[in-house]
C-alpha positions as CSV (number, residue, x, y, z in Angstrom):
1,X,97.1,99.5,114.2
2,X,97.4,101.2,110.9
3,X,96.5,104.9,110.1
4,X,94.1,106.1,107.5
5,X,97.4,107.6,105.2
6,X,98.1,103.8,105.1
7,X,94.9,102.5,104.2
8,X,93.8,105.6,101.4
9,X,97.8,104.1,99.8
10,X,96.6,100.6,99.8
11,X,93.5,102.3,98.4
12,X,91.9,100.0,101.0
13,X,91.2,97.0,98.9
14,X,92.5,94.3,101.4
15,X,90.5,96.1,103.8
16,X,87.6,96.1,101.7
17,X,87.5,92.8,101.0
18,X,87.9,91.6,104.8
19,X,84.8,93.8,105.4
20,X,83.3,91.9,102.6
21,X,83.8,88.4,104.1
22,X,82.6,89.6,107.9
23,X,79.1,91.6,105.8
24,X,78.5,87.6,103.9
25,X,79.2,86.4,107.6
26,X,76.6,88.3,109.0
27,X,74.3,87.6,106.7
28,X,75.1,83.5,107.0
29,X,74.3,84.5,110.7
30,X,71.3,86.0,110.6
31,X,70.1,82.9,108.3
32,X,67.2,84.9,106.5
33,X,66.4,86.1,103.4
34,X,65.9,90.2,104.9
35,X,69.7,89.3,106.3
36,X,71.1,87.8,103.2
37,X,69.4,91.0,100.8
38,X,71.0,93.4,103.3
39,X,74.7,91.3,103.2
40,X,74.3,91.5,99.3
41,X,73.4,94.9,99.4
42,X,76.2,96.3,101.6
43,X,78.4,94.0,99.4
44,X,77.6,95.1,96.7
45,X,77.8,98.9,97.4
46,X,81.3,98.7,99.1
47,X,82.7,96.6,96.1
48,X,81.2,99.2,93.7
49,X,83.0,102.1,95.3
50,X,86.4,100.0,95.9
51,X,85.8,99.1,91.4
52,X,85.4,103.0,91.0
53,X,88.3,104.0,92.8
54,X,90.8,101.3,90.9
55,X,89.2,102.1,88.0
56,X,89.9,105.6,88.5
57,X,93.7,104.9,89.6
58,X,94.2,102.4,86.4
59,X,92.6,105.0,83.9
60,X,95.0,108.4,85.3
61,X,98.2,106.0,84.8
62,X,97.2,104.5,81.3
63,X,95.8,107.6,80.0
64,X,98.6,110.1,80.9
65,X,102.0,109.0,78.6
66,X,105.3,109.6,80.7
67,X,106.6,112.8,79.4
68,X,110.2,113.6,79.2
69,X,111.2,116.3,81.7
70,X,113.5,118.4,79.5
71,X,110.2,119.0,77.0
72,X,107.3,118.5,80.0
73,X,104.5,120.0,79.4
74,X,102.9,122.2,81.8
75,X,99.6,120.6,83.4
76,X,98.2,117.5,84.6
77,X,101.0,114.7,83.3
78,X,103.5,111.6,84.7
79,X,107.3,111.1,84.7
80,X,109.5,108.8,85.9
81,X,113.3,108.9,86.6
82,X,115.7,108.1,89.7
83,X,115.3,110.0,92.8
84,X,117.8,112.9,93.4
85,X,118.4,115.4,96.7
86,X,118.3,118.9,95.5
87,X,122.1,120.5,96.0
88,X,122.8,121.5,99.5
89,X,119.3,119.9,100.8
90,X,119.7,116.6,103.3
91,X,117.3,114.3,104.5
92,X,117.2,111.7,107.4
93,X,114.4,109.5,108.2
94,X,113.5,110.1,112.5
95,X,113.4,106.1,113.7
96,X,116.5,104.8,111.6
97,X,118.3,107.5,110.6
98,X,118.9,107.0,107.1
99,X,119.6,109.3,104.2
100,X,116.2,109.6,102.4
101,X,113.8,112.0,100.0
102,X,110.8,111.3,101.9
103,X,109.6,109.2,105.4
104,X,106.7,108.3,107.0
105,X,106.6,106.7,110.3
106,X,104.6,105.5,113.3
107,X,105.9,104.5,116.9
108,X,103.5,102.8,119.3
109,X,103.4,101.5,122.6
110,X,102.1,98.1,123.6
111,X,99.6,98.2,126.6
112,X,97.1,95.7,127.9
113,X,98.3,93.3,124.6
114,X,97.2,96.1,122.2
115,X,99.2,98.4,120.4
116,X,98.7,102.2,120.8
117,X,100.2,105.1,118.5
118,X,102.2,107.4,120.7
119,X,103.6,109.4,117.7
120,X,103.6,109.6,114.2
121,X,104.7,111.6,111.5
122,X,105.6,112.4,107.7
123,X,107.9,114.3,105.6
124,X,107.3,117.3,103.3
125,X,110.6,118.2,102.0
126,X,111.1,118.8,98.3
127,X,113.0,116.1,96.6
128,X,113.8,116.0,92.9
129,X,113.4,113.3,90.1
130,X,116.4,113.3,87.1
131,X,115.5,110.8,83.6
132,X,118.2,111.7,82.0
133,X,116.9,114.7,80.1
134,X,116.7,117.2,83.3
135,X,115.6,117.0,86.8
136,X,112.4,118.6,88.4
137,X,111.8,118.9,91.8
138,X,108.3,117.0,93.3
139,X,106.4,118.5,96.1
140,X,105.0,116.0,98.2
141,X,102.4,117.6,100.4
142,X,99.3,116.0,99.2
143,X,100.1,113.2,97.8
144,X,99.1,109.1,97.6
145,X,102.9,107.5,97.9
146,X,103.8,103.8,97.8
147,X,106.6,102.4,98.9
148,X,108.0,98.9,99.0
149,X,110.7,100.2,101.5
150,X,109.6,99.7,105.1
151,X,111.5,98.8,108.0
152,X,110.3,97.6,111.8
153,X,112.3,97.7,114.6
154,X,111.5,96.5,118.0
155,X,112.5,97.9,121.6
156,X,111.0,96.6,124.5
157,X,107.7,97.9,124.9
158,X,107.6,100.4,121.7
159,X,107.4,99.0,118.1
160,X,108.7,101.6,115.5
161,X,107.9,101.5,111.5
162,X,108.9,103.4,108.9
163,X,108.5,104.1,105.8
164,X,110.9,105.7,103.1
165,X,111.9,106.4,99.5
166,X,115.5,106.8,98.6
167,X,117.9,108.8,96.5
168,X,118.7,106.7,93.3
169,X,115.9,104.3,93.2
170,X,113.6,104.9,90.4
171,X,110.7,107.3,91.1
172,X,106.9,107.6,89.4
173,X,104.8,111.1,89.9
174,X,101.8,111.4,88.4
175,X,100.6,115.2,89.6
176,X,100.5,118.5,87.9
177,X,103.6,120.1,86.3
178,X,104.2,124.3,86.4
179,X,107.1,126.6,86.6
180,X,107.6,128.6,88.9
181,X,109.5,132.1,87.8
182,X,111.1,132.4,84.2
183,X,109.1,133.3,81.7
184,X,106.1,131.8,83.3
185,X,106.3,133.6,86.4
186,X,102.8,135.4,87.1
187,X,104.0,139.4,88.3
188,X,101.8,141.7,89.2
189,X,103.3,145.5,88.6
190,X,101.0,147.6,90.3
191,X,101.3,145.9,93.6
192,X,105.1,145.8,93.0
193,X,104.9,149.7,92.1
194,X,103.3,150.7,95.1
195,X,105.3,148.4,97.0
196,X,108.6,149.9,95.8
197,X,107.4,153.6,96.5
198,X,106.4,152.8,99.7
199,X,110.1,151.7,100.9
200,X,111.3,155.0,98.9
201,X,108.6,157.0,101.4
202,X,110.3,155.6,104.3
203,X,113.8,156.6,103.6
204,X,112.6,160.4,103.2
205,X,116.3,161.5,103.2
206,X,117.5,159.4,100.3
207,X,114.1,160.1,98.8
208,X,114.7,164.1,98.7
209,X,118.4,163.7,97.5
210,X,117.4,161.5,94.7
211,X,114.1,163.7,93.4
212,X,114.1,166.7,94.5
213,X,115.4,169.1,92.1
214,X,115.1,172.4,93.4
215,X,116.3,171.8,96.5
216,X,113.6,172.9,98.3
217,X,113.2,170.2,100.7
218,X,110.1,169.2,99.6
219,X,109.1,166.4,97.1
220,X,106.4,168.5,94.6
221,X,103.9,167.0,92.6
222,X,105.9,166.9,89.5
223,X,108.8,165.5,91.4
224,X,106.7,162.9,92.6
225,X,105.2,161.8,89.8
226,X,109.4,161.7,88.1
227,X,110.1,159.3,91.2
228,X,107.4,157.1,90.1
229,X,108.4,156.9,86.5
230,X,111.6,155.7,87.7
231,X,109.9,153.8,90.0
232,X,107.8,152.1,87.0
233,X,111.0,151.4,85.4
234,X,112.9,150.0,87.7
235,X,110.0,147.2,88.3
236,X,110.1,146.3,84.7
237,X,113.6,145.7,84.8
238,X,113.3,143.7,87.9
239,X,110.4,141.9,86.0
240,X,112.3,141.2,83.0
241,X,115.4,139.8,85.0
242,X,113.0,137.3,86.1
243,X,111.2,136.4,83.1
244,X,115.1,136.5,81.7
245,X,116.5,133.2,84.5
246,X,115.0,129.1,84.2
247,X,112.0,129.0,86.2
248,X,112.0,126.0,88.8
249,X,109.8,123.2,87.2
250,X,107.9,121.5,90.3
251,X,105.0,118.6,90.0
252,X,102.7,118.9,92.8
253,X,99.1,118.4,93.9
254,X,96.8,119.3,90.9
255,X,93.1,120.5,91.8
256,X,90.0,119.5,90.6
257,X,90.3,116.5,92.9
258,X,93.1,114.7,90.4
259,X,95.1,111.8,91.7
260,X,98.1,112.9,92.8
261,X,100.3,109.6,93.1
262,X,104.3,109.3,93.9
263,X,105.6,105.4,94.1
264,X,109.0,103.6,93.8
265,X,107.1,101.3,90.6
266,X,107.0,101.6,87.4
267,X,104.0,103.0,85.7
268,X,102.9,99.4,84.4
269,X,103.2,97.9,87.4
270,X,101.0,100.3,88.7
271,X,98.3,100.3,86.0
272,X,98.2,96.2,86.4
273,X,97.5,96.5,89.8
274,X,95.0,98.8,89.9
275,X,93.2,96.9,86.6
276,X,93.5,93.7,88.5
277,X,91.9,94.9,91.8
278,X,89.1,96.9,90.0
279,X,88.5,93.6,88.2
280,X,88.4,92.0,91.1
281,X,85.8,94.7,92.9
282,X,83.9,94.2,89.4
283,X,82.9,90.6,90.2
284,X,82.4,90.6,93.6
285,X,79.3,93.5,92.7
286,X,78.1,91.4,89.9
287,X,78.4,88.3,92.4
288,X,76.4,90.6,94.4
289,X,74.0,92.0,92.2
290,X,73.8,87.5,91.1
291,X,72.4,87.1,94.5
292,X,70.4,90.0,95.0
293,X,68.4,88.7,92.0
294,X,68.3,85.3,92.9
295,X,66.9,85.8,96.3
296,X,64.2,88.5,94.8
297,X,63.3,85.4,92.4
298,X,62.7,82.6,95.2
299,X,60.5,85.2,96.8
Protein backbone atom coordinates (compact mmCIF):
# COMPACT_ATOMS: atom_id res chain seq x y z
CA UNK A 1 0.00 0.00 0.00
CA UNK A 2 1.57 3.21 -1.12
CA UNK A 3 0.34 6.80 -0.35
CA UNK A 4 -0.54 9.43 -2.82
CA UNK A 5 2.96 11.64 -1.62
CA UNK A 6 4.63 8.50 -3.09
CA UNK A 7 2.87 8.24 -6.21
CA UNK A 8 2.74 12.43 -7.09
CA UNK A 9 7.18 11.69 -6.49
CA UNK A 10 7.13 8.94 -8.90
CA UNK A 11 5.02 11.38 -10.85
CA UNK A 12 2.94 8.24 -11.23
CA UNK A 13 4.34 6.97 -14.50
CA UNK A 14 4.73 3.23 -13.50
CA UNK A 15 1.38 3.57 -12.28
CA UNK A 16 0.18 5.00 -15.33
CA UNK A 17 1.34 2.67 -17.45
CA UNK A 18 -0.04 -0.48 -15.44
CA UNK A 19 -3.43 1.32 -15.75
CA UNK A 20 -2.51 1.41 -19.42
CA UNK A 21 -2.06 -2.30 -19.90
CA UNK A 22 -5.37 -3.33 -17.63
CA UNK A 23 -7.63 -0.22 -20.04
CA UNK A 24 -5.97 -2.43 -23.57
CA UNK A 25 -7.07 -5.50 -21.40
CA UNK A 26 -10.45 -4.47 -21.15
CA UNK A 27 -10.78 -3.53 -24.35
CA UNK A 28 -9.17 -7.17 -25.70
CA UNK A 29 -12.15 -8.24 -23.35
CA UNK A 30 -14.82 -6.69 -24.42
CA UNK A 31 -13.73 -7.89 -28.05
CA UNK A 32 -15.61 -5.00 -30.01
CA UNK A 33 -14.90 -2.18 -31.87
CA UNK A 34 -17.17 0.40 -29.22
CA UNK A 35 -14.65 -1.49 -26.48
CA UNK A 36 -11.47 -1.13 -28.38
CA UNK A 37 -12.41 2.96 -29.30
CA UNK A 38 -13.13 3.52 -25.60
CA UNK A 39 -9.60 1.48 -24.49
CA UNK A 40 -7.82 3.75 -27.03
CA UNK A 41 -9.48 6.68 -25.86
CA UNK A 42 -8.83 6.30 -22.12
CA UNK A 43 -5.24 5.45 -23.31
CA UNK A 44 -4.74 7.90 -24.91
CA UNK A 45 -6.03 10.65 -22.55
CA UNK A 46 -4.13 9.20 -19.46
CA UNK A 47 -0.83 8.98 -21.53
CA UNK A 48 -1.33 12.57 -22.70
CA UNK A 49 -1.62 13.91 -19.21
CA UNK A 50 1.39 11.56 -17.80
CA UNK A 51 3.51 13.28 -21.44
CA UNK A 52 2.45 16.84 -20.03
CA UNK A 53 3.40 16.36 -16.65
CA UNK A 54 7.20 14.98 -17.63
CA UNK A 55 7.31 17.36 -20.12
CA UNK A 56 6.64 19.97 -17.61
CA UNK A 57 9.26 18.38 -14.94
CA UNK A 58 12.09 18.08 -17.92
CA UNK A 59 11.44 21.69 -19.15
CA UNK A 60 11.65 23.51 -15.19
CA UNK A 61 15.12 21.49 -14.79
CA UNK A 62 16.67 22.26 -18.31
CA UNK A 63 15.35 25.74 -18.47
CA UNK A 64 16.45 27.01 -15.00
CA UNK A 65 20.69 27.09 -14.97
CA UNK A 66 22.06 26.06 -11.38
CA UNK A 67 22.91 29.26 -9.76
CA UNK A 68 25.59 29.77 -7.36
CA UNK A 69 24.39 30.48 -3.86
CA UNK A 70 26.83 33.22 -2.84
CA UNK A 71 25.39 35.38 -6.13
CA UNK A 72 21.52 33.65 -6.18
CA UNK A 73 19.26 35.51 -7.51
CA UNK A 74 16.10 36.09 -5.91
CA UNK A 75 13.06 34.23 -7.66
CA UNK A 76 12.17 31.13 -9.25
CA UNK A 77 15.87 29.27 -9.78
CA UNK A 78 17.82 25.64 -8.92
CA UNK A 79 21.01 24.90 -6.93
CA UNK A 80 22.69 22.11 -5.92
CA UNK A 81 25.38 21.49 -3.14
CA UNK A 82 25.80 18.89 -0.15
CA UNK A 83 23.31 18.72 2.50
CA UNK A 84 24.14 20.60 5.74
CA UNK A 85 22.13 20.80 9.44
CA UNK A 86 21.80 24.36 10.44
CA UNK A 87 24.03 25.04 13.77
CA UNK A 88 22.51 23.85 16.87
CA UNK A 89 19.38 22.12 14.81
CA UNK A 90 19.28 18.00 14.97
CA UNK A 91 17.31 15.66 13.20
CA UNK A 92 16.36 11.96 13.67
CA UNK A 93 14.33 9.97 11.46
CA UNK A 94 11.12 8.17 13.92
CA UNK A 95 11.41 4.15 12.64
CA UNK A 96 15.42 3.95 12.59
CA UNK A 97 16.61 6.57 14.32
CA UNK A 98 19.14 7.99 12.23
CA UNK A 99 20.65 11.47 11.93
CA UNK A 100 18.80 13.06 8.94
CA UNK A 101 17.63 16.61 7.10
CA UNK A 102 14.38 15.23 6.24
CA UNK A 103 12.13 11.64 6.70
CA UNK A 104 9.10 10.34 5.50
CA UNK A 105 7.71 7.13 6.72
CA UNK A 106 4.82 4.75 6.88
CA UNK A 107 4.17 1.84 9.38
CA UNK A 108 1.39 -0.72 8.61
CA UNK A 109 -0.07 -3.58 9.98
CA UNK A 110 -0.77 -6.87 8.20
CA UNK A 111 -4.38 -8.18 8.67
CA UNK A 112 -6.39 -10.73 6.75
CA UNK A 113 -3.00 -10.99 4.25
CA UNK A 114 -3.35 -7.20 3.39
CA UNK A 115 -1.39 -4.52 4.60
CA UNK A 116 -3.04 -1.52 6.39
CA UNK A 117 -1.37 1.97 7.26
CA UNK A 118 -1.60 2.41 11.02
CA UNK A 119 0.55 5.59 10.90
CA UNK A 120 2.44 7.80 8.79
CA UNK A 121 4.23 10.75 8.76
CA UNK A 122 6.82 13.46 7.31
CA UNK A 123 9.29 15.93 8.27
CA UNK A 124 9.22 19.73 7.93
CA UNK A 125 12.37 20.92 9.52
CA UNK A 126 14.53 23.44 7.76
CA UNK A 127 17.76 21.97 6.53
CA UNK A 128 20.45 23.86 4.62
CA UNK A 129 22.32 23.18 1.31
CA UNK A 130 26.38 24.51 1.15
CA UNK A 131 28.24 24.47 -2.85
CA UNK A 132 31.00 25.85 -1.75
CA UNK A 133 30.19 29.52 -2.26
CA UNK A 134 27.57 29.87 0.89
CA UNK A 135 24.90 27.85 2.37
CA UNK A 136 20.98 28.56 2.20
CA UNK A 137 18.67 27.00 4.13
CA UNK A 138 15.51 24.99 2.08
CA UNK A 139 12.07 24.83 3.48
CA UNK A 140 10.47 21.70 2.68
CA UNK A 141 6.81 22.03 3.29
CA UNK A 142 5.49 21.73 -0.10
CA UNK A 143 7.63 20.04 -1.85
CA UNK A 144 8.05 16.91 -4.59
CA UNK A 145 11.33 15.05 -2.91
CA UNK A 146 13.04 11.99 -4.27
CA UNK A 147 15.12 9.90 -2.60
CA UNK A 148 17.13 6.78 -3.36
CA UNK A 149 17.55 6.24 0.44
CA UNK A 150 14.88 3.96 1.77
CA UNK A 151 14.95 1.48 4.34
CA UNK A 152 12.31 -1.55 5.36
CA UNK A 153 12.37 -3.14 8.42
CA UNK A 154 10.18 -6.02 9.52
CA UNK A 155 8.67 -6.92 13.07
CA UNK A 156 6.22 -9.45 13.37
CA UNK A 157 3.02 -8.31 12.30
CA UNK A 158 4.05 -4.44 11.46
CA UNK A 159 6.19 -3.50 8.32
CA UNK A 160 7.92 -0.15 8.76
CA UNK A 161 9.51 2.04 5.70
CA UNK A 162 11.24 5.02 5.64
CA UNK A 163 12.41 7.37 3.72
CA UNK A 164 15.31 9.99 4.24
CA UNK A 165 17.86 12.42 2.96
CA UNK A 166 21.10 12.87 4.75
CA UNK A 167 23.67 15.47 5.77
CA UNK A 168 26.62 15.40 3.20
CA UNK A 169 25.08 13.75 0.26
CA UNK A 170 24.63 16.07 -2.50
CA UNK A 171 21.25 17.91 -2.64
CA UNK A 172 19.10 19.45 -5.80
CA UNK A 173 16.24 22.32 -5.08
CA UNK A 174 14.52 23.69 -7.68
CA UNK A 175 11.95 26.24 -5.79
CA UNK A 176 11.91 29.91 -5.27
CA UNK A 177 14.76 31.86 -3.66
CA UNK A 178 14.03 35.17 -1.21
CA UNK A 179 15.59 36.66 1.80
CA UNK A 180 14.24 37.09 4.51
CA UNK A 181 15.36 40.39 6.76
CA UNK A 182 18.49 42.46 5.57
CA UNK A 183 18.07 44.79 3.28
CA UNK A 184 15.22 42.99 1.65
CA UNK A 185 13.25 42.68 4.68
CA UNK A 186 9.53 44.17 3.90
CA UNK A 187 8.81 46.70 7.34
CA UNK A 188 5.96 48.33 7.72
CA UNK A 189 6.39 51.58 10.08
CA UNK A 190 3.09 52.66 10.75
CA UNK A 191 2.00 49.45 12.23
CA UNK A 192 5.38 49.32 14.08
CA UNK A 193 4.68 52.99 15.35
CA UNK A 194 1.42 52.28 16.72
CA UNK A 195 2.71 49.19 18.01
CA UNK A 196 5.52 50.78 19.98
CA UNK A 197 3.16 53.57 21.48
CA UNK A 198 0.84 51.20 22.53
CA UNK A 199 3.47 49.30 24.94
CA UNK A 200 4.61 53.06 26.04
CA UNK A 201 0.55 53.59 27.00
CA UNK A 202 0.74 50.61 29.16
CA UNK A 203 3.55 51.54 31.30
CA UNK A 204 1.82 55.02 32.18
CA UNK A 205 4.50 55.55 34.94
CA UNK A 206 7.56 55.34 32.84
CA UNK A 207 5.47 57.08 30.18
CA UNK A 208 4.92 60.31 32.41
CA UNK A 209 8.62 60.33 33.72
CA UNK A 210 10.00 60.21 30.26
CA UNK A 211 7.47 63.04 28.50
CA UNK A 212 6.08 64.91 30.72
CA UNK A 213 7.74 68.01 31.16
CA UNK A 214 5.88 70.08 33.41
CA UNK A 215 5.30 67.82 35.77
CA UNK A 216 1.91 67.97 35.82
CA UNK A 217 1.02 64.38 35.82
CA UNK A 218 -0.56 64.51 32.74
CA UNK A 219 0.72 63.68 29.16
CA UNK A 220 -0.58 67.03 27.04
CA UNK A 221 -1.07 67.19 23.54
CA UNK A 222 2.22 68.58 22.76
CA UNK A 223 3.82 66.06 24.95
CA UNK A 224 2.25 63.47 23.19
CA UNK A 225 2.86 64.29 19.98
CA UNK A 226 7.16 64.68 21.39
CA UNK A 227 6.70 60.98 22.60
CA UNK A 228 5.71 60.06 19.18
CA UNK A 229 8.48 61.71 17.39
CA UNK A 230 10.73 59.77 19.48
CA UNK A 231 8.65 57.07 18.98
CA UNK A 232 9.10 57.54 14.98
CA UNK A 233 12.65 57.52 15.58
CA UNK A 234 13.33 54.89 17.46
CA UNK A 235 11.38 52.59 14.76
CA UNK A 236 13.73 53.76 12.10
CA UNK A 237 16.63 52.91 13.91
CA UNK A 238 15.26 49.60 14.76
CA UNK A 239 14.43 49.44 10.96
CA UNK A 240 17.84 50.29 9.81
CA UNK A 241 19.48 47.75 12.31
CA UNK A 242 17.67 45.28 10.27
CA UNK A 243 18.14 46.32 6.91
CA UNK A 244 22.01 46.89 8.42
CA UNK A 245 22.49 42.48 9.39
CA UNK A 246 22.54 39.34 6.27
CA UNK A 247 19.10 38.47 5.75
CA UNK A 248 18.53 34.51 5.88
CA UNK A 249 18.38 33.33 2.12
CA UNK A 250 15.66 30.41 2.15
CA UNK A 251 14.28 28.44 -1.17
CA UNK A 252 10.81 27.28 -0.69
CA UNK A 253 7.53 26.65 -2.34
CA UNK A 254 7.07 29.28 -5.26
CA UNK A 255 3.35 30.11 -6.24
CA UNK A 256 1.77 30.28 -9.40
CA UNK A 257 1.60 26.46 -9.26
CA UNK A 258 5.69 26.09 -10.07
CA UNK A 259 7.35 22.86 -9.44
CA UNK A 260 8.79 22.82 -6.37
CA UNK A 261 11.30 19.70 -6.43
CA UNK A 262 14.07 18.59 -3.75
CA UNK A 263 16.08 15.15 -4.73
CA UNK A 264 19.50 13.56 -3.78
CA UNK A 265 20.29 13.60 -8.10
CA UNK A 266 21.88 15.54 -10.01
CA UNK A 267 20.03 17.96 -12.20
CA UNK A 268 20.86 15.87 -15.46
CA UNK A 269 19.89 12.86 -14.05
CA UNK A 270 16.76 14.34 -13.42
CA UNK A 271 16.12 16.06 -16.72
CA UNK A 272 16.90 12.51 -18.59
CA UNK A 273 14.44 10.88 -16.66
CA UNK A 274 11.73 13.03 -16.99
CA UNK A 275 12.61 13.44 -21.08
CA UNK A 276 12.73 9.70 -21.32
CA UNK A 277 9.29 9.02 -19.62
CA UNK A 278 7.55 12.01 -21.41
CA UNK A 279 8.97 10.32 -24.52
CA UNK A 280 7.70 7.38 -23.56
CA UNK A 281 3.93 8.87 -22.59
CA UNK A 282 4.46 10.58 -26.28
CA UNK A 283 4.26 7.24 -28.10
CA UNK A 284 1.92 5.45 -26.27
CA UNK A 285 -0.81 8.60 -27.32
CA UNK A 286 0.28 8.55 -30.75
CA UNK A 287 0.05 4.53 -30.51
CA UNK A 288 -3.21 5.51 -29.32
CA UNK A 289 -4.33 8.14 -31.52
CA UNK A 290 -2.73 5.06 -34.49
CA UNK A 291 -5.49 2.99 -33.38
CA UNK A 292 -8.17 5.32 -32.81
CA UNK A 293 -7.77 6.04 -36.57
CA UNK A 294 -7.45 2.81 -37.74
CA UNK A 295 -10.50 1.43 -36.26
CA UNK A 296 -12.60 4.72 -37.46
CA UNK A 297 -11.13 3.56 -41.03
CA UNK A 298 -12.42 -0.18 -41.03
CA UNK A 299 -15.72 1.27 -40.05
Amino acid sequence: MRTWEEWRHDYANLALGGGNLAILLLGFHLASRSGWQLALALTGATSFLAWLANLRRHRAIADNATARIASAPQGYIEISGYGRQPPGERLLSPVHQLPCLWYRYIIERKRNDRWEREESGMSDDTFGVDDGSGMMLVDPEGAEIITSRKQVSRTGEYRKTEWTLIEGEMIYVLGEHVTLGGANAVLDKRADLAALLTEWKRDKATLRARFDANGDGEISLDEWEHARAEAAKEVEREHLEIRLKDGVHLMRKPGQGRLFLIANKQASALERRYLLWSWTHLLLLLGAAAGLSWLGGTA
